[in-house]
N, C-alpha and C positions, 0 to 999 in steps of 0.2 A: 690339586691339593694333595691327593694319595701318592702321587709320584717324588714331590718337595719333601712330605713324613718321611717318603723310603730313601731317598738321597741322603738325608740328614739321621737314620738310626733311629727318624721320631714313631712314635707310639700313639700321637693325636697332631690337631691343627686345627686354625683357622684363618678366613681371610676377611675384616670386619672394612668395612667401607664407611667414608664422610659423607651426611648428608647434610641436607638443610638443617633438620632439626636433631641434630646428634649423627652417633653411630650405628651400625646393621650390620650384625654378621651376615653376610653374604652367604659364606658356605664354611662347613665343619665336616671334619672326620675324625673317626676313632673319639669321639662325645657323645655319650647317649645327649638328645634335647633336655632331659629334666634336669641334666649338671651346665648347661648354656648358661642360666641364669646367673651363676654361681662365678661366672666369668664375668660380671656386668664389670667388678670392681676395675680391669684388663683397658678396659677402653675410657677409662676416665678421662677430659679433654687431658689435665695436667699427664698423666702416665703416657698415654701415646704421644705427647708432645717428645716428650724427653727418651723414652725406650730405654731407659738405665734397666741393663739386664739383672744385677745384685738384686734391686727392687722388685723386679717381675720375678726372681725367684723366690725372694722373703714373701710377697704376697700367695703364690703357689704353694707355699710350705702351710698358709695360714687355711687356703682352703682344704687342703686336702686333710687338715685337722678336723676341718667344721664340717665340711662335705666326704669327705672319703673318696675324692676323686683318684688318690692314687698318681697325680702328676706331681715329680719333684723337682723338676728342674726344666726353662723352656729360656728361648731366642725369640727376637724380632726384629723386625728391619721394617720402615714407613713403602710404602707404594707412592712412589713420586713420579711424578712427570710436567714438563713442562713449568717448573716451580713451584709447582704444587703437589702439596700432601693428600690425596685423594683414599689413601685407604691403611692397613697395618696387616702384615700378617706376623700369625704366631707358628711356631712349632713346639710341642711340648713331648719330656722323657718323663718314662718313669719308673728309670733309673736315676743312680745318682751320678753318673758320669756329666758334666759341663760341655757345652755346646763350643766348638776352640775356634779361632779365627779364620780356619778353612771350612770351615762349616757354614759360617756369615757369611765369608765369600762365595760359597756355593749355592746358600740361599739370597742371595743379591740378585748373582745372573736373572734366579727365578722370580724375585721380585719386581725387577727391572720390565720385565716381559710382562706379569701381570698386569703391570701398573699399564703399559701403554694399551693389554688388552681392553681393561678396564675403561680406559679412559674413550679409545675408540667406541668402545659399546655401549657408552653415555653419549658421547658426541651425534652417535647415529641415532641415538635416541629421540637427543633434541631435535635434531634434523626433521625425523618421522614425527613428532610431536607437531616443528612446527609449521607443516606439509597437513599436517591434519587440520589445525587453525586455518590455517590457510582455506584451506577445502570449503569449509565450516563458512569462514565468514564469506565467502566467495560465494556459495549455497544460499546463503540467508539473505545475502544481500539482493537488493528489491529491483534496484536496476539490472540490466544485463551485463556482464561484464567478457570485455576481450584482452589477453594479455596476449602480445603482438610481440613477436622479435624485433631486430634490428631493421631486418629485411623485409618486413609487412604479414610476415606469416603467421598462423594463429599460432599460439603455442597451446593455449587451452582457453574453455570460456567457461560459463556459470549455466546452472539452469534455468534463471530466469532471460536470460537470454535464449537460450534453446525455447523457452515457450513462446518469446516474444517474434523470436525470428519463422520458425517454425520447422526448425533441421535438429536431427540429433545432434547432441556438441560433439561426438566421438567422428562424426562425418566432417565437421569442419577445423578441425585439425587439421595441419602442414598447409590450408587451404591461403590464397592474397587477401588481403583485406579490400584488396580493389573486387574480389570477389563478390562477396557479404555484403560489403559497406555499399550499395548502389543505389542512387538516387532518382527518383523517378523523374524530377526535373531538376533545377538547379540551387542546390539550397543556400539557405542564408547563411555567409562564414566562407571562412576559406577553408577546403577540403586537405585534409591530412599530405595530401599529395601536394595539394600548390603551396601549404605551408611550411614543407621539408624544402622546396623549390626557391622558398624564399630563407632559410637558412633558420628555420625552425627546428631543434628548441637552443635558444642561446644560452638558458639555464638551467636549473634543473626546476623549476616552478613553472615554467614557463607552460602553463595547459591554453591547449586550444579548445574553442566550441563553434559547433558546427549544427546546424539547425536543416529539418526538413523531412521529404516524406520517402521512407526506404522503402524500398524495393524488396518481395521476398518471395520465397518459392510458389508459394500461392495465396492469390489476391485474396484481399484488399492489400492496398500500400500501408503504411503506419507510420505516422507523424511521432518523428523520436528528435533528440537532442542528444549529442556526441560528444563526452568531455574527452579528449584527449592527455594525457601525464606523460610525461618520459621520467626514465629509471636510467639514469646516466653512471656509468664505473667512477671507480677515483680517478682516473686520469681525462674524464670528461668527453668519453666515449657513451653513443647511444648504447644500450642493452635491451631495454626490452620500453614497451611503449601499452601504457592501460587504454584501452577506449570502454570508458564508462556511459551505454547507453539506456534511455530514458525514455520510456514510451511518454509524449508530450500531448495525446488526446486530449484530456481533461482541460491543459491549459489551453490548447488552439479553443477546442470549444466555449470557452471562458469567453474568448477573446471576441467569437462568431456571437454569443449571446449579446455582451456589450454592445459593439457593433451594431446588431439587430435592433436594439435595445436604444439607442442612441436616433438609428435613422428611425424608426415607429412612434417613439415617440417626437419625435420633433415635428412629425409629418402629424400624426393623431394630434397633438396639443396644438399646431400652429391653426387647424383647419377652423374647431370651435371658438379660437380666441380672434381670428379673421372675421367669422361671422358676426360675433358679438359687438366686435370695434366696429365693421361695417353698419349694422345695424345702430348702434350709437348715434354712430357719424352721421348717420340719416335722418336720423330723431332732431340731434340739436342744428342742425341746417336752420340759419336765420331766415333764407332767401324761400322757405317754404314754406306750406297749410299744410298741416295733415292732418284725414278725416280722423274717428276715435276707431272705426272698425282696422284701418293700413296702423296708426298707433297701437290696437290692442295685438294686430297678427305680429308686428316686430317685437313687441315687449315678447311674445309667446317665445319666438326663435330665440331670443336672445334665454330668455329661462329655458328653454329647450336643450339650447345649446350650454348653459354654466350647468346643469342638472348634469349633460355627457361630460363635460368636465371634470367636475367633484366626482363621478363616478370612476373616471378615468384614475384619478389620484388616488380615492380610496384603491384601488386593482391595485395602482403601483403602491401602496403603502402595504399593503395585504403579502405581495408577493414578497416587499422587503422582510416583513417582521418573518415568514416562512423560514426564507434564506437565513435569517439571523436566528432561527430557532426553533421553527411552532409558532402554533395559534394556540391562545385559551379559549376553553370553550367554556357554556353555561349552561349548562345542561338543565331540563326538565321536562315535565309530560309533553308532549305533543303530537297532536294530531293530522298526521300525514295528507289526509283527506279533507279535512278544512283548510290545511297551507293552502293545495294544488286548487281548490275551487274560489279562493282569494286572490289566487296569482290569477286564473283563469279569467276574471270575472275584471281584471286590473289590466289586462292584454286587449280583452276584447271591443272596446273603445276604442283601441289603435290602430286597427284595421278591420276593414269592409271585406277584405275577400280572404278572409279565415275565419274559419270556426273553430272555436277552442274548446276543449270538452274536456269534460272527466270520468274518468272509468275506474274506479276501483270495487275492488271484492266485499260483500259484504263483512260485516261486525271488521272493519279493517282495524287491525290493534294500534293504540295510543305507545309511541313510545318515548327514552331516552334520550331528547335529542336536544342540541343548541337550536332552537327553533329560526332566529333571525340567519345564521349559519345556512343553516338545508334551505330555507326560501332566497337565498341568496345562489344557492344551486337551481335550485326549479328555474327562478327566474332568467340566468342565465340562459340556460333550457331552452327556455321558450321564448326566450330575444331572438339565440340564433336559430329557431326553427322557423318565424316570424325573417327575418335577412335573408336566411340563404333557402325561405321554398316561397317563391313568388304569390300561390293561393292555395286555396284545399284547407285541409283539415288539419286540424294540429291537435294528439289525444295526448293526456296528462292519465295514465293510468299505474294502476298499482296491485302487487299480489303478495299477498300474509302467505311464509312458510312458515312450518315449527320455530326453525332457528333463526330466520330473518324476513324483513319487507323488503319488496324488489319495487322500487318506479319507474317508469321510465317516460321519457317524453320523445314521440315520434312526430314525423311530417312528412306533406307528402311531395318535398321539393326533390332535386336531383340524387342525394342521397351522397357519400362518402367516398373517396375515389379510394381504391388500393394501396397507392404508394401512401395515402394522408393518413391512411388508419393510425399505424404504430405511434405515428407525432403530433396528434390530434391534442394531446393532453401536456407535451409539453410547452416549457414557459416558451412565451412569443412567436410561438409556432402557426404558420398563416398559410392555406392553402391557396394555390396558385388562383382558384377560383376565388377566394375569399380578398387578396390582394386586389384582383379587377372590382368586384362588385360590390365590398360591404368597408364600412367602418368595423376599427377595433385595433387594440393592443397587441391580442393573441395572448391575455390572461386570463379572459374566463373560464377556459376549460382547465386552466393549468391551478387555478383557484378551486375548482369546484371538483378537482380532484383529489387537491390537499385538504380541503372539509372531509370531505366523504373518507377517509382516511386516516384521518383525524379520528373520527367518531369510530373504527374499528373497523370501517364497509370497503366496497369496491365499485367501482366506475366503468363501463367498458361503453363499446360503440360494436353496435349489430354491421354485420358488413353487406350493406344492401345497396350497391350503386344503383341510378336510377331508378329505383322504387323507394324513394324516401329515405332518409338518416332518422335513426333510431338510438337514443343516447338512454343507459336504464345503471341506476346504480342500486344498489344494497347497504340495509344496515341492519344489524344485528337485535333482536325484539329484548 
C-alpha cells in the first residue's frame, strides 16, 4: 500500500475488499482510524460499481469540508480477477494536482497483482477452512472412518477408529488396507479386494458392505461392518475410496439374544404344554377307570404345570414391558421380614430335605417398597437356591444400615462358577450347569435385577464356588 502512495505522489490510501455482507477496508495509510469512518460514503455498492473519478473527487472536496481530512483530489481502479470484482483500492492527494492517465496505468500494474494476491489468500483460506470441516466432521463422526487412495493405502483416518482399531492414526498412514482391514475368518460380503476383481465400482454410488469380525493388534476380535464409497474424478477415474467402519457388537448381540430367545422358549413352553396335553389325554381315555387318587395326582401336574406356564409368560411379559421402558412401581410401607417369613413358610411344603429359615437383625426397619415387586425377588431367590442346591439349608436373612437394608438369600448347593458370575443377571442367560439340570427361561435374575434397580438398590452374587451361592441385594431405607 505505502509503496502504490509513493509511485503515484499520494499522500494516503486504501484497499477495501468485497464481502458477503458489504465492504472492509482491508488496509489504510497516511489515515488516522478516527477519519476511516468518514470514508464509509467511498465504498457505496453504486460508487465503487462505477469508480467515475470527477465523483470521488466532488465527494472528497465534501468531506474534507465536514471532516477536515485535508484530501483534495484521489484515483481508483476495481481489484479484479478472474471476472470478478473482489475489492477497490484508493489513492488520495492533498494537493490539488489530478491523478493523469499514467498514473492509472501505474496503479493498474499494482492493482492487477493485488487482486490476484487477494484472491489467492481467500482461496487458501477456503481451502484451510474446508480441511478444517473436514477434520471436524471426520472427528465427530461415531464410526471409524478410512480415506483410502486409489491404491489401497491409508491416506488418513478418524479417531474413532484409532479407538476402535487400537493403533495411533498417525501409524497407519501410507499403511495397505489389506493391512488393517483383516479378517479373523471369512466374512459376509465380498471383500474390497474381490470386489475391485470383479470390476467394482461401476458408478460412482456404487458402495459396497462387507460384514464380520476384524482382526486387531490386540485381542479381542471386534464384529464391525464395512461401508465402502468410491470418490471417482470427472473423467471416471478412482481417486480416493471412504471405508466407513461400524463397530456391530450391539447388533450381533441383538441377534445372539433373539436366537437364544427363540430356542428357550420354545424348548421351556413346548415341555409344560406336553405334559398337560399328555395328562389330558390320559383323563379322557374312553378305554379306561381311573381311581380319584391317579385323577387327583394328574389334575395336580397339570395345574402344576399351567401355574409354570403363566409364570413363564408373566417373565416374558415383564422383560418385554422393561425393554419397552421400565416397570411402575407401587410403592408403600413394607416389611422386609414378614415378606421373607411368608415366602419362607410358602417354600417349605415343597421340599423334605431343605430347611428354610429366617435371620434378620433386630427392630429391622419397614420400608419404601413395591411389596408384590421385592416378593417376586425373594421368591425367585429361593426357587433357584431350592433347583440348583440338592439339600441343606437355605437362610433368608437381613441387615439395617444407616442408609440401606441388605438381604440376601444363600444355599448350601454347589455355589457359582467364575466364568457365570459377570452374566448371571443378564437377560436369558443359563449356566452350563443350569442347562443340564434345571428348568427356566434365564429371566429371573435378569427380573429381579430390574426391580431392585428400579427401587434405587443393587443386586450382586458372593463369589463362593462350592460352598454355596449367595445372592443379597440392597435397598435404600
Amino acid at each position: 500500500m505505502k509503496i502504490s502512495i509513493e509511485m503515484l505522489a499520494g499522500q494516503a490510501g486504501l484497499i477495501a475488499l468485497k464481502e458477503q455482507d458489504g465492504w472492509r477496508v482491508a488496509t489504510a495509510h497516511g489515515i488516522a482510524p478516527a477519519f476511516l469512518s468518514y470514508l464509509t460514503p467511498l465504498l457505496a455498492e453504486e460508487n465503487v460499481r462505477e469508480l467515475d473519478v470527477r465523483e470521488l473527487n466532488r465527494m472528497l472536496k465534501e468531506l474534507t469540508y465536514t471532516a477536515s481530512m485535508g484530501l483534495l483530489n484521489g484515483t481508483a481502479l476495481p481489484l479484479a480477477t478472474h471476472g470478478q470484482v473482489i475489492g477497490v483500492i484508493f489513492i488520495f492527494r492533498s494537493y490539488p494536482d489530478l491523478f493523469t492517465q499514467n498514473d492509472r496505468l501505474l496503479l493498474q500494474s499494482f492493482a492487477d497483482q493485488a487482486a490476484i494476491a487477494v484472491y489467492n489468500a481467500r482461496l487458501y483460506g477456503q481451502v484451510s477452512y474446508e480441511k478444517q470441516r473436514l477434520d471436524a466432521l471426520l472427528d465427530s463422526a461415531a464410526d471409524g472412518i478410512l480415506i483410502l487412495n486409489a491404491d489401497h493405502t491409508i491416506e488418513r483416518s478418524n479417531i474413532s477408529f484409532e479407538k476402535l482399531f487400537g493403533e495411533p492414526r498417525d501409524q497407519l498412514v501410507g499403511k495397505g488396507h489389506s493391512e488393517i482391514i483383516r479378517w479373523v475368518r471369512e466374512p459376509q460380503g465380498k471383500t474390497l479386494e474381490e470386489a475391485e476383481a470383479g470390476g467394482w465400482p461401476l458408478t460412482p454410488n456404487a458402495t459396497l458392505y462387507v460384514e464380520g469380525d476384524l482382526e486387531r493388534p490386540l485381542p479381542p476380535s471386534l464384529p464391525v461392518g464395512v461401508t465402502y464409497a468410491p470418490l471417482l474424478s470427472a473423467d471416471g477415474k478412482l481417486r480416493n475410496i471412504i471405508a466407513s467402519v461400524r463397530d456391530i457388537t450391539h447388533f450381533r448381540t441383538a441377534d445372539e439374544i433373539k436366537s437364544t430367545f427363540i430356542s428357550i422358549v420354545s424348548h421351556e413352553l413346548r415341555t409344560p404344554v406336553a405334559l398337560i396335553k399328555g395328562y389330558a389325554s390320559t383323563l379322557r381315555r374312553d378305554d379306561a377307570k381311573w381311581d380319584k387318587a391317579t385323577i387327583s395326582d394328574s389334575l395336580a401336574v397339570i395345574e402344576e404345570e399351567a401355574d409354570r406356564l403363566s409364570r413363564m409368560i408373566d417373565d416374558l411379559l415383564d422383560a418385554s414391558r422393561l425393554q419397552a421402558g421400565g416397570m411402575s412401581l407401587n410403592r408403600a410401607d413394607v416389611s422386609l421380614e414378614s415378606l421373607a417369613h411368608r415366602v419362607a413358610e410358602r417354600f417349605a411344603s415343597q421340599s423334605k430335605k431343605h430347611n428354610i429359615i429366617t435371620d434378620f437383625s433386630e427392630k429391622f426397619p419397614v420400608i419404601l417398597a413395591d411389596e408384590t415387586r421385592i416378593e417376586q425377588v425373594i421368591v425367585n431367590l429361593v426357587s433357584n437356591a431350592l433347583k440348583y442346591a440338592p439339600e441343606g439349608e437355605i437362610r433368608i436373612s437381613g441387615r439395617s444400615r444407616p442408609e440401606q437394608v441388605i438381604v440376601c438369600v444363600s444355599d448350601e448347593g454347589p455355589g457359582i462358577e467364575a466364568k457365570d458370575l459377570p452374566h448371571i443377571f443378564d437377560r436369558f442367560y443359563r449356566s452350563t450347569k443350569a442347562v443340564k439340570n434345571t428348568k427356566g427361561a434365564g429371566l429371573g435374575l435378569y427380573l429381579a435385577r430390574a426391580i431392585i434397580e428400579a427401587h434405587g438398590g443393587r443386586i450382586w452374587a458372593d463369589p463362593k464356588p462350592d460352598s454355596g451361592a449367595r445372592i443379597c441385594f440392597s435397598l435404600p431405607r
